[in-house]
C-alpha positions as CSV (number, residue, x, y, z in Angstrom):
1,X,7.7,-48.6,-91.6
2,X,5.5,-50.8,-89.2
3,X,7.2,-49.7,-86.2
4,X,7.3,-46.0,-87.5
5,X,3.6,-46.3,-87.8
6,X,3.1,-47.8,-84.1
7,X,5.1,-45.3,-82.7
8,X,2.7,-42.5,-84.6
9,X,-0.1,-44.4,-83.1
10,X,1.4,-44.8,-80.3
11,X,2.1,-40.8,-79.8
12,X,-1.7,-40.0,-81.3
13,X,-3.4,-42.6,-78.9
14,X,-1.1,-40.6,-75.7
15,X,-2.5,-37.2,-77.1
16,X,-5.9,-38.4,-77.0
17,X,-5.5,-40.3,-73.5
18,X,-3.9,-37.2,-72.3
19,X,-6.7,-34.9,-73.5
20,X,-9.3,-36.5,-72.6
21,X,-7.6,-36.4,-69.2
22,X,-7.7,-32.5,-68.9
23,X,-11.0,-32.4,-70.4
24,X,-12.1,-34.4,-67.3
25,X,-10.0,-32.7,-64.6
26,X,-11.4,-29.3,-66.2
27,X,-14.5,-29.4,-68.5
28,X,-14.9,-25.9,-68.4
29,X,-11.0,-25.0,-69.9
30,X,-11.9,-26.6,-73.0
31,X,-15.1,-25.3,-73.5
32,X,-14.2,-21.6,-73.1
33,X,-11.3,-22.0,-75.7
34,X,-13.5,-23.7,-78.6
């Protein structure tokens, strides 16, 4: 269960990284969309 957990974490924390990311590299691709 632990290790299920820090994999979910693990997955949800590379998301975020990974948006943030393109967020930086282009601030204008999320804007239009939302």
């Amino acid at each position: 269960m632990l290790i299920g957990r820090l994999n979910w974490i693990e997955s949800w924390y590379g998301n975020l990284r990974s948006d943030n990311f393109q967020i930086q590299r282009n601030p204008g691709m999320k804007n239009g969309q939302s």
